[in-house]
KEMAR-954285 format. One record per residue (C-alpha): residue number from 1; residue in three letters; x, y, z. Coordinates in steps of 0.05 Angstrom, whole numbers, plus 5000, padded with zeros to 4 digits. Example, Ala and Ser with C-alpha at 12.3 -4.5 7.8 and 13.67 -1.06 7.14 Angstrom:
BEGIN
+-----+-----+------+------+------+
!   n ! res !    u !    v !    w !
+-----+-----+------+------+------+
!   1 ! ALA ! 5246 ! 4910 ! 5156 !
!   2 ! SER ! 5273 ! 4979 ! 5143 !
+-----+-----+------+------+------+
REM end
This chain:
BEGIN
+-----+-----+------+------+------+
!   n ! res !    u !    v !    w !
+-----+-----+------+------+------+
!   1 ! UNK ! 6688 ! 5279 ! 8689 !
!   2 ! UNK ! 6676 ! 5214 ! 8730 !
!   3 ! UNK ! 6707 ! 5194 ! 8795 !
!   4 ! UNK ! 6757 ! 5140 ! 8761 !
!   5 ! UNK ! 6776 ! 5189 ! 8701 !
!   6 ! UNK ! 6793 ! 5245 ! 8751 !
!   7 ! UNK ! 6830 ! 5192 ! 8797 !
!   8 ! UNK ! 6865 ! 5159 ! 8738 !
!   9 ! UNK ! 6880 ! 5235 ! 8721 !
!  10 ! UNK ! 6921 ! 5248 ! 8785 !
!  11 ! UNK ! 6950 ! 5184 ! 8785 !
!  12 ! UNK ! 6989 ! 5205 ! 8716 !
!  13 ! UNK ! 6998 ! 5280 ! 8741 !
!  14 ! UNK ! 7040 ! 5252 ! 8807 !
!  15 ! UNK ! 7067 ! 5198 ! 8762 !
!  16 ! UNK ! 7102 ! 5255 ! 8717 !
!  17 ! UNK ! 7108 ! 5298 ! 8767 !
!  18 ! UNK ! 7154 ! 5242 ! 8805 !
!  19 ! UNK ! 7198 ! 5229 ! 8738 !
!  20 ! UNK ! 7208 ! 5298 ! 8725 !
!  21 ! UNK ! 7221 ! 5299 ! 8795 !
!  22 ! UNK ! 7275 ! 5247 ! 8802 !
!  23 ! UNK ! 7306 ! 5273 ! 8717 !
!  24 ! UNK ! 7323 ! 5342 ! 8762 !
!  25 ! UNK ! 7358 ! 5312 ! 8818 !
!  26 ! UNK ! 7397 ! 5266 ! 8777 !
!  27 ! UNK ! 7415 ! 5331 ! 8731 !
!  28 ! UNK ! 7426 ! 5370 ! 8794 !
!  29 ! UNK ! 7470 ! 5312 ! 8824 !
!  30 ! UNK ! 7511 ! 5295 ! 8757 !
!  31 ! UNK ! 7521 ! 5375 ! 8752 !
!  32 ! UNK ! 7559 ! 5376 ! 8821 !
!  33 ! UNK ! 7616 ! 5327 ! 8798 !
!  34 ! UNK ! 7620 ! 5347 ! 8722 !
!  35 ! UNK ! 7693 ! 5377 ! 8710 !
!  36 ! UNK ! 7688 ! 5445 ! 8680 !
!  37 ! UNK ! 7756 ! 5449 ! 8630 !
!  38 ! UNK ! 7790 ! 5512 ! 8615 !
!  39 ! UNK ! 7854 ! 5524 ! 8573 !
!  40 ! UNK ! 7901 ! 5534 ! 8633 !
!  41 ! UNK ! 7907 ! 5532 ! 8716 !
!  42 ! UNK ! 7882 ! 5588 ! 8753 !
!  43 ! UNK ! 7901 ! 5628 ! 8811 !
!  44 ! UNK ! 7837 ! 5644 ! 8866 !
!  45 ! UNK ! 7836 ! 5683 ! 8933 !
!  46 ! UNK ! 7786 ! 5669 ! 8992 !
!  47 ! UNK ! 7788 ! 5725 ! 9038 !
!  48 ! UNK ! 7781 ! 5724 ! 9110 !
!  49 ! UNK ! 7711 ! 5731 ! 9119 !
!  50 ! UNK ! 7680 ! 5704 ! 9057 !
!  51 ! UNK ! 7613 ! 5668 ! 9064 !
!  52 ! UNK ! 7589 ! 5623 ! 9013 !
!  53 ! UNK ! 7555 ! 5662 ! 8966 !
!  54 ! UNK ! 7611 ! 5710 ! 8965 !
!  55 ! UNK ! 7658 ! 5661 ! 8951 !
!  56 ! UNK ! 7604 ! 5628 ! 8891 !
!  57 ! UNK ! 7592 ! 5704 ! 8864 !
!  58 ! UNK ! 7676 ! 5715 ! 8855 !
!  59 ! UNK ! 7682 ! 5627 ! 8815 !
!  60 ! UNK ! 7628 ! 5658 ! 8769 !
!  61 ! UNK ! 7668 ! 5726 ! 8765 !
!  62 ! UNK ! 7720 ! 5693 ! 8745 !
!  63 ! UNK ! 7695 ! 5643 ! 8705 !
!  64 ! UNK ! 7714 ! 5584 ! 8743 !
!  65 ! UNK ! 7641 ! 5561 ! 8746 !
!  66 ! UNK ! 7584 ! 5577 ! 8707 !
!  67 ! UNK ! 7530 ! 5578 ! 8764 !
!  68 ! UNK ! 7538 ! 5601 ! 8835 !
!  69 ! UNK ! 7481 ! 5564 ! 8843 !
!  70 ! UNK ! 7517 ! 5488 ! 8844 !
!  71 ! UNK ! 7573 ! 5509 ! 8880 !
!  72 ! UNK ! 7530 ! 5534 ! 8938 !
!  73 ! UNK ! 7490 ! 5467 ! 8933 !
!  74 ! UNK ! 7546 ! 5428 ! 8929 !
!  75 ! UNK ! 7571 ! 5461 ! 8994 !
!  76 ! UNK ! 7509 ! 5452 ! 9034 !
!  77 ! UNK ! 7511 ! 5385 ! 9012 !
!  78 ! UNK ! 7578 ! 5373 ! 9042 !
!  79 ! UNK ! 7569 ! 5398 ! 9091 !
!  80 ! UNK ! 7627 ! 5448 ! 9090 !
!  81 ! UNK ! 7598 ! 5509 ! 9090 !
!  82 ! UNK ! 7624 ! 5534 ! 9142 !
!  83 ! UNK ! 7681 ! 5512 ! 9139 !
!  84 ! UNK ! 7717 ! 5535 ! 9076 !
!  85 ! UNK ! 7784 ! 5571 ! 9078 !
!  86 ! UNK ! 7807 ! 5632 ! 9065 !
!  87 ! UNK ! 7872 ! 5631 ! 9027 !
!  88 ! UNK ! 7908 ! 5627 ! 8957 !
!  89 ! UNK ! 7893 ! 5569 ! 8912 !
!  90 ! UNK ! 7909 ! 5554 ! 8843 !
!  91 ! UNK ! 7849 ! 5515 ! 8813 !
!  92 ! UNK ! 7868 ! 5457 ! 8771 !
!  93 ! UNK ! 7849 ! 5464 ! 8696 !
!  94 ! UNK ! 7795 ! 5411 ! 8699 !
!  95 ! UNK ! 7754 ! 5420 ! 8764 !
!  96 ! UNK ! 7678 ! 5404 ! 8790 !
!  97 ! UNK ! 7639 ! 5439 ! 8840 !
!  98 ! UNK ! 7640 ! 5379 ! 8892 !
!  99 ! UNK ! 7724 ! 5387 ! 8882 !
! 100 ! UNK ! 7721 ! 5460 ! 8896 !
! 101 ! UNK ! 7688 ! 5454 ! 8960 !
! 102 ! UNK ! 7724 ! 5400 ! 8987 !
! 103 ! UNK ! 7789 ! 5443 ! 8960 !
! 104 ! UNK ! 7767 ! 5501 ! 8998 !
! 105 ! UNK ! 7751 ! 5457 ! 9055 !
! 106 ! UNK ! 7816 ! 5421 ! 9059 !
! 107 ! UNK ! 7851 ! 5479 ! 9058 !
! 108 ! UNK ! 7907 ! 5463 ! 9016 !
! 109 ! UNK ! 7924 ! 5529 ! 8997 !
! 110 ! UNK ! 7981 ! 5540 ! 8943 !
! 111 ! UNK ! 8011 ! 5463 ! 8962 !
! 112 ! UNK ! 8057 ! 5465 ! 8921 !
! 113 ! UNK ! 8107 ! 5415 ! 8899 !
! 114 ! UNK ! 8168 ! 5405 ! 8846 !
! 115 ! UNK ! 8170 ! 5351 ! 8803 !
! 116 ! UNK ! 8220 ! 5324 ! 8758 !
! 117 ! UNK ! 8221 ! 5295 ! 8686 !
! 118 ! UNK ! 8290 ! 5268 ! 8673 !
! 119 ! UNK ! 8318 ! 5266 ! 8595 !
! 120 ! UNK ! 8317 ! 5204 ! 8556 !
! 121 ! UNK ! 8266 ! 5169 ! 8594 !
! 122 ! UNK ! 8199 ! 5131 ! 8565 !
! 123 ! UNK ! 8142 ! 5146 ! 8595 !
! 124 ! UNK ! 8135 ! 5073 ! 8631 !
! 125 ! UNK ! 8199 ! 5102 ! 8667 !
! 126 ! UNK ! 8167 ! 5176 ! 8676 !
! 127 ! UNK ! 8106 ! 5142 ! 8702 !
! 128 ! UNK ! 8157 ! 5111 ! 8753 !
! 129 ! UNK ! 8178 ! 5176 ! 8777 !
! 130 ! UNK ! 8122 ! 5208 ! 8782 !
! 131 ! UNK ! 8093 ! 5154 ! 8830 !
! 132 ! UNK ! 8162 ! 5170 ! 8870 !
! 133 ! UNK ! 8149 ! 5249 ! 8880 !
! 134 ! UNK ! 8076 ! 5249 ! 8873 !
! 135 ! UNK ! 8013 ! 5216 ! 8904 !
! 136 ! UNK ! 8002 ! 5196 ! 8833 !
! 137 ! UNK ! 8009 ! 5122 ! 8814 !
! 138 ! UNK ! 8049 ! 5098 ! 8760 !
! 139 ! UNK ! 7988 ! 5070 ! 8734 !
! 140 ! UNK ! 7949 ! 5117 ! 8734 !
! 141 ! UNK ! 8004 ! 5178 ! 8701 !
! 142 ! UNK ! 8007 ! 5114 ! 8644 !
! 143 ! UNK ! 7927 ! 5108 ! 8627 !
! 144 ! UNK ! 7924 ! 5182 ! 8616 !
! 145 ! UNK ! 8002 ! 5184 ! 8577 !
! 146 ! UNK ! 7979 ! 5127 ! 8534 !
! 147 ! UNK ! 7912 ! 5156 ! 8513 !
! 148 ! UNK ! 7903 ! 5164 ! 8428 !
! 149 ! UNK ! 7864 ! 5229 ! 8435 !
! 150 ! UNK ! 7888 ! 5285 ! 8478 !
! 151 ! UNK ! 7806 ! 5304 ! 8478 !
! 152 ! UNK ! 7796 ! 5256 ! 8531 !
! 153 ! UNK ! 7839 ! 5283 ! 8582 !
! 154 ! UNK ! 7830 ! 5360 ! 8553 !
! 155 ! UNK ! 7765 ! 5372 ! 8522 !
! 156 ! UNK ! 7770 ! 5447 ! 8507 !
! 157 ! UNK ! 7840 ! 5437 ! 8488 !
! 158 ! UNK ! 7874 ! 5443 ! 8428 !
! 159 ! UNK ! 7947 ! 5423 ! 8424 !
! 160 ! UNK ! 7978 ! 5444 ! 8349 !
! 161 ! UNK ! 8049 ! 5407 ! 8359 !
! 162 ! UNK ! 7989 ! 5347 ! 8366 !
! 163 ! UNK ! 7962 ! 5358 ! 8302 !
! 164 ! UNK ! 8002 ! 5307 ! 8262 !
! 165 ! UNK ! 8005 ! 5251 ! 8307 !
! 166 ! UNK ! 7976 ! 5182 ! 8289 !
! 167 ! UNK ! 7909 ! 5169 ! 8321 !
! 168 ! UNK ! 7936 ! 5105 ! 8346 !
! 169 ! UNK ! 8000 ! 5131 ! 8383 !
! 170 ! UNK ! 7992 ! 5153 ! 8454 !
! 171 ! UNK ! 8039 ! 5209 ! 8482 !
! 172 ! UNK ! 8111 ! 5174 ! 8486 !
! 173 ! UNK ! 8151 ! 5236 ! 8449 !
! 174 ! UNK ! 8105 ! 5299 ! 8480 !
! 175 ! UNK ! 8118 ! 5300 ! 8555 !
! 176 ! UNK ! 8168 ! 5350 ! 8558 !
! 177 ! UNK ! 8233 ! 5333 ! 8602 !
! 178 ! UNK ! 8238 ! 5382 ! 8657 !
! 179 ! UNK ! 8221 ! 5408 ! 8729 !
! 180 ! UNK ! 8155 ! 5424 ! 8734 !
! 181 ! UNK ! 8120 ! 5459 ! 8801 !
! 182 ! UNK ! 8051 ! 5428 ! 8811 !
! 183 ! UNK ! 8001 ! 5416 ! 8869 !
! 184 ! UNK ! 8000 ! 5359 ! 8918 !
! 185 ! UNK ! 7927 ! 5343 ! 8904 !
! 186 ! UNK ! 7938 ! 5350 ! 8821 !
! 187 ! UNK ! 7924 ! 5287 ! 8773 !
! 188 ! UNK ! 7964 ! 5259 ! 8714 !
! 189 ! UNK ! 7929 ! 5299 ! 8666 !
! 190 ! UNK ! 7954 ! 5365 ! 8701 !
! 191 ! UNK ! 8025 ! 5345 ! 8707 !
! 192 ! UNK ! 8017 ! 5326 ! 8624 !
! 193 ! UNK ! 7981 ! 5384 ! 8611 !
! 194 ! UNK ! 8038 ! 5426 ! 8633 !
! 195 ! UNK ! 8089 ! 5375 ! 8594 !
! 196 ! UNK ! 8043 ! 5397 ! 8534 !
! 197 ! UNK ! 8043 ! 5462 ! 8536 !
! 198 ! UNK ! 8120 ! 5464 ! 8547 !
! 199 ! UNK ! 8125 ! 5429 ! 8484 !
! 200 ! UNK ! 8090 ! 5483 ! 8453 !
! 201 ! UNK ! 8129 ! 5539 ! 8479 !
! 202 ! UNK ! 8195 ! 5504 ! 8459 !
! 203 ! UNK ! 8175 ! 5490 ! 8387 !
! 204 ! UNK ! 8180 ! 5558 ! 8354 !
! 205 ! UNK ! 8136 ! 5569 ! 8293 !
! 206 ! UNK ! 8208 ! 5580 ! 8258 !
! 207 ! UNK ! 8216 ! 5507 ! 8278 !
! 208 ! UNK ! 8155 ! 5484 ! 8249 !
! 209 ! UNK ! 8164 ! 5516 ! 8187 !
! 210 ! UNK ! 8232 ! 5484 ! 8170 !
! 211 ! UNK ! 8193 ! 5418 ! 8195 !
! 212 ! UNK ! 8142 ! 5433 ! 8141 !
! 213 ! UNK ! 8193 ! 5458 ! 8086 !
! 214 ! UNK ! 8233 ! 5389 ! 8094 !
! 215 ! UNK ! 8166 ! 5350 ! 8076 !
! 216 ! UNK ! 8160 ! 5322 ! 8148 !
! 217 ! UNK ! 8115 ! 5316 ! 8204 !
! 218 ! UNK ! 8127 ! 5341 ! 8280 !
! 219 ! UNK ! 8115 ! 5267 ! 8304 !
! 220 ! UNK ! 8172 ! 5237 ! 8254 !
! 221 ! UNK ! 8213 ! 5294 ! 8284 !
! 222 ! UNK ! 8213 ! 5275 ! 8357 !
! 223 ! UNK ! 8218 ! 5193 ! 8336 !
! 224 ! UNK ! 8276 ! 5206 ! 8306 !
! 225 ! UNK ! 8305 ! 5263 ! 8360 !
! 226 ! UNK ! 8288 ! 5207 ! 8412 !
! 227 ! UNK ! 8335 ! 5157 ! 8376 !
! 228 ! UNK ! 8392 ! 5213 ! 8360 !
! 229 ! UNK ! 8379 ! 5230 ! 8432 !
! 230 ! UNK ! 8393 ! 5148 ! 8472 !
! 231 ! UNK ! 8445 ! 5141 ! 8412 !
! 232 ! UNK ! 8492 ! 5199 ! 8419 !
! 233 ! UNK ! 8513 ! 5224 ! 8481 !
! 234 ! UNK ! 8549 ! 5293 ! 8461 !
! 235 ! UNK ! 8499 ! 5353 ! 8451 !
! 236 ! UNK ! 8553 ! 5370 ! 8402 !
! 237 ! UNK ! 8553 ! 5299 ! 8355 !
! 238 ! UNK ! 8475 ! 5303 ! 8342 !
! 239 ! UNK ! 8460 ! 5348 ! 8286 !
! 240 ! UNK ! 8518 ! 5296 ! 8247 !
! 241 ! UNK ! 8480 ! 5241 ! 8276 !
! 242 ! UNK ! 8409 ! 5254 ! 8253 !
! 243 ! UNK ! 8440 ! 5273 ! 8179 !
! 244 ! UNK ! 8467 ! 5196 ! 8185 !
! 245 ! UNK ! 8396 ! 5163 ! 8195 !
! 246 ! UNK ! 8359 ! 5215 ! 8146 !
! 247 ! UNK ! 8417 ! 5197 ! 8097 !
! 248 ! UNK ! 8400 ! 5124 ! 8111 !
! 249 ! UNK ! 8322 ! 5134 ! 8109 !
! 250 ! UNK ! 8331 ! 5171 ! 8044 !
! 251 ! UNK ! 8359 ! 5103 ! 7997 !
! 252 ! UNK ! 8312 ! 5053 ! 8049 !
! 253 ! UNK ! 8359 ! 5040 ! 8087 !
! 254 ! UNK ! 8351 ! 5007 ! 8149 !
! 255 ! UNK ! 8365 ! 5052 ! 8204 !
! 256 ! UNK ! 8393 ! 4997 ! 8251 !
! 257 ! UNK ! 8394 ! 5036 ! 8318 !
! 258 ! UNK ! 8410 ! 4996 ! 8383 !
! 259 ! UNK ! 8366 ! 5048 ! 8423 !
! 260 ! UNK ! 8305 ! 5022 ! 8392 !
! 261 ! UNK ! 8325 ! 4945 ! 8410 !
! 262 ! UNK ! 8338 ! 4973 ! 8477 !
! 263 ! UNK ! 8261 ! 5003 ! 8480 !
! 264 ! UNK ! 8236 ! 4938 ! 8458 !
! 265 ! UNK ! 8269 ! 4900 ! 8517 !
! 266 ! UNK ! 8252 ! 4953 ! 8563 !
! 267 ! UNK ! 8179 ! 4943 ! 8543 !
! 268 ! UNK ! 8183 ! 4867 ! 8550 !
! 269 ! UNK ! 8214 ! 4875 ! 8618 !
! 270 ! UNK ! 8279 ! 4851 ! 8599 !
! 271 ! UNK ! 8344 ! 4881 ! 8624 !
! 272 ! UNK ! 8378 ! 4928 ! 8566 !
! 273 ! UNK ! 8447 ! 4915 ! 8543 !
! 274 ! UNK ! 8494 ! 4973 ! 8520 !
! 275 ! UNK ! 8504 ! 4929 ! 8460 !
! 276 ! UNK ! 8453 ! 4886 ! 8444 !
! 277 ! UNK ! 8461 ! 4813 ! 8439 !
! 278 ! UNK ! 8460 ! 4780 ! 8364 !
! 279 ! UNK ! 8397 ! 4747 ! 8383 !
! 280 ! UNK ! 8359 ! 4808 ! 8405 !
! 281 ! UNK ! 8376 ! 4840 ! 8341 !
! 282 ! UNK ! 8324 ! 4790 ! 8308 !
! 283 ! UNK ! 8270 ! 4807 ! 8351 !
! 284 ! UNK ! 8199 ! 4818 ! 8317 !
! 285 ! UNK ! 8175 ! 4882 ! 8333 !
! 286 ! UNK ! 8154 ! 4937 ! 8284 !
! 287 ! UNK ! 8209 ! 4976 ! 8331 !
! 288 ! UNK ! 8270 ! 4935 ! 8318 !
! 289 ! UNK ! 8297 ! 4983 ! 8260 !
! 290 ! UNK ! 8346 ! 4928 ! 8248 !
! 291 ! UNK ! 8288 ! 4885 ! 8222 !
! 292 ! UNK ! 8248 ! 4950 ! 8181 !
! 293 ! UNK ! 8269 ! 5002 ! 8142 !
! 294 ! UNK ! 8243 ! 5075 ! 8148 !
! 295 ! UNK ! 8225 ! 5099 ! 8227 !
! 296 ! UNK ! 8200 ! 5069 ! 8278 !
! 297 ! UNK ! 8120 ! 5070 ! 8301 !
! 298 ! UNK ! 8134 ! 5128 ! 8347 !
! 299 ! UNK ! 8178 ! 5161 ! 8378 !
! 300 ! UNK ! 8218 ! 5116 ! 8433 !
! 301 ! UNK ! 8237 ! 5169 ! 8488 !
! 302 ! UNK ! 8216 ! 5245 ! 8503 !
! 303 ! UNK ! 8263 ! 5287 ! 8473 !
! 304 ! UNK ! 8287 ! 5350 ! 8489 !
! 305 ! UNK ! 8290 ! 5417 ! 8441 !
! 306 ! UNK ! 8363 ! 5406 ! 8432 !
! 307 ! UNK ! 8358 ! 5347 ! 8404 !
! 308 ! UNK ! 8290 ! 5356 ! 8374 !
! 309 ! UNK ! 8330 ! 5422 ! 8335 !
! 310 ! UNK ! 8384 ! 5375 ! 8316 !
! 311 ! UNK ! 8344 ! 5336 ! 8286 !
! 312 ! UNK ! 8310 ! 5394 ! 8236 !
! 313 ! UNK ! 8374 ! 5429 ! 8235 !
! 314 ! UNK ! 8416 ! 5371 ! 8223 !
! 315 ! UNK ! 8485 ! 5371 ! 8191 !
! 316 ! UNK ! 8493 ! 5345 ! 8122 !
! 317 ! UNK ! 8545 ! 5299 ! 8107 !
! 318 ! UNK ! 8565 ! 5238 ! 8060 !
! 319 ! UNK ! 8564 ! 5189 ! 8122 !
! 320 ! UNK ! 8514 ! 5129 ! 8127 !
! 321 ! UNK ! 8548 ! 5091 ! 8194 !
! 322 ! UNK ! 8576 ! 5112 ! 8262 !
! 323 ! UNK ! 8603 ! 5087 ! 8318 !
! 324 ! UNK ! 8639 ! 5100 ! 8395 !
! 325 ! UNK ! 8703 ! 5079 ! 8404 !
! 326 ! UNK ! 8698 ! 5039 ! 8478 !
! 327 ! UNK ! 8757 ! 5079 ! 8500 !
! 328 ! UNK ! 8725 ! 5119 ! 8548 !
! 329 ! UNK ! 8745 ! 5185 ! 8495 !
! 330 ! UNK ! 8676 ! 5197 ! 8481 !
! 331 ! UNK ! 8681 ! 5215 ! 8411 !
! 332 ! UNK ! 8648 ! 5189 ! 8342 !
! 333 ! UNK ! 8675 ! 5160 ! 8292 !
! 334 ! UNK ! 8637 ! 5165 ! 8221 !
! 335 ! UNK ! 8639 ! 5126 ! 8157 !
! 336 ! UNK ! 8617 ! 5131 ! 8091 !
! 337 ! UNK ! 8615 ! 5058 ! 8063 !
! 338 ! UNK ! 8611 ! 4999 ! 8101 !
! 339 ! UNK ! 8686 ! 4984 ! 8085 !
! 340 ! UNK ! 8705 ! 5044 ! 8123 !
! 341 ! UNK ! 8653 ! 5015 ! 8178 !
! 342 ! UNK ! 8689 ! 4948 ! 8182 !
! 343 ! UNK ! 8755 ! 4974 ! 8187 !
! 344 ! UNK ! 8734 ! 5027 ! 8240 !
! 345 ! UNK ! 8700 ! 4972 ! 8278 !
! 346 ! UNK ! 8766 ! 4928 ! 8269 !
! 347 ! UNK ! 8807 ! 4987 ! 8291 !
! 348 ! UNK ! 8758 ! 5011 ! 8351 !
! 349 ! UNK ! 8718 ! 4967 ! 8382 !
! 350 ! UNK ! 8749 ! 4890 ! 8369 !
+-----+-----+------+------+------+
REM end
């Protein structure tokens, strides 16, 4: 072999040798921050004492990682070696390597915190809240609320009550209303995640099998429970309610709900009305049920099981309109032609 071949040779050996080189580091590198997903948060212990590798060893144990190896890297890299804490943590659902040692290293063990999802509310006014009792911005709680498939914040998830829902609706409808316990350094997608799986819980496979019986889906289910829900304010008055609008979306009828104008002004910024105005009864949106027949796009509120069961359970009847007397009584007053309507409306609200 001459001089140059054996030179040119080399050249090309050190030349791979350097991209193989710099493919492992970047592997190596992009392995420390990729999230590892599993179905659920988990609880871990540190005990007093723990080095790294012990600490590594019990992650892969327990299947929080799947190599010791990154996690001790990781650490070294940080610098935090030393200095992780013992200590009870629950380990967020989706979690990296780099987040585990700078978890460990903060020492936010068990930080818990309650937050609150209030009934009735969008999510543009859960997002809100959360940025009020959370270190999460409204902004960001909203990106992850209004994403089409659940797969980008939850991977290895599968949520059945999901299964239904238009690809092009976000998650207005699923995030449960209630008081949820979470930590201070969790993201949107773990205070969602939890919303989720409530949802779950609460819908009983009884439930879904009258759903199914009936001919409808889970997602028409909670947009109409979210109307029945902002229109009637007595627990007791919904069942009768929802059998008014699935009498009226059974002969086309328009289901003419003020709650839906009132989610399109809320989502043009404009202040909501407990009666809407004559002009915002004409405004075009594919959510102004005044306008369209048959249900809205989705669902214009979270709902909760009551009202999502009065909704599958609801009461037959022959009535097609309702109203409130403003009398402070509370009560509803139904009608079954719009003759009886007129003269309630003469008799109760004029």
């Amino acid at each position: 072999m001459s001089k140059s071949v054996l030179t040119k040779t080399i050249l090309w050996s050190l030349v791979a040798i350097l991209i193989f080189g710099f493919i492992a580091v970047f592997w190596v590198f992009s392995s420390l921050s990729q999230e590892i997903t599993r179905s659920s948060q988990v609880r871990f212990s540190i005990e007093q004492g723990w080095g790294v590798q012990r600490i590594a060893q019990e992650l892969q144990n327990n299947g929080i990682i799947t190599s010791k190896t990154f996690f001790v890297f990781a650490s070294k890299l940080d610098g935090s070696g030393s200095s992780l804490k013992a200590g009870d943590y629950i380990i967020p659902a989706s979690v990296s390597p780099n987040a585990l040692v700078k978890l460990f290293a903060s020492g936010y063990a068990s930080d818990e915190i309650t937050v609150r999802i209030k009934e009735e509310e969008t999510i543009t006014e859960i997002a809100n809240d959360i940025e009020d009792q959370t270190d999460i911005s409204a902004d960001n709680f909203l990106e992850a609320a209004t994403v089409t498939d659940s797969r980008e914040l939850f991977p290895d998830v599968t949520f059945p009550v999901l299964s239904d829902k238009p690809t092009t609706q976000g998650l207005e409808g699923y995030i449960y209303p209630d008081t949820y316990s979470i930590f201070s350094y969790a993201k949107a997608s773990d205070v969602i995640f939890k919303a989720l799986t409530n949802l779950e819980s609460k819908l009983t496979q009884e439930d879904r099998a009258a759903i199914a019986s009936q001919g409808k889906t889970i997602f028409q289910i909670l947009t109409l429970a979210s109307i029945v829900e902002r229109e009637e304010p007595s627990q007791d008055e919904r069942s009768t309610v929802a059998g008014v609008f699935w009498n009226r979306l059974a002969i086309g009828m328009a289901l003419q709900s003020d709650a839906t104008i009132n989610y399109i002004l809320d989502t043009l910024g404009t202040e909501r009305n407990a009666q809407p105005r004559t002009e915002q009864l004409k405004i075009e949106s594919l959510y102004n049920t005044y306008l369209n027949a048959g249900l809205p796009p989705g669902p214009i509120s979270n709902p909760t099981i009551k009202s999502i069961r009065a909704t599958i359970y609801y009461t037959e009847s022959d009535y097609y309109y309702f109203l409130h007397p403003q009398d402070g009584t509370h009560t509803t007053i139904y009608s079954k032609t719009l003759d009886e309507h007129n003269a309630n409306k003469a008799k109760y609200l004029d």
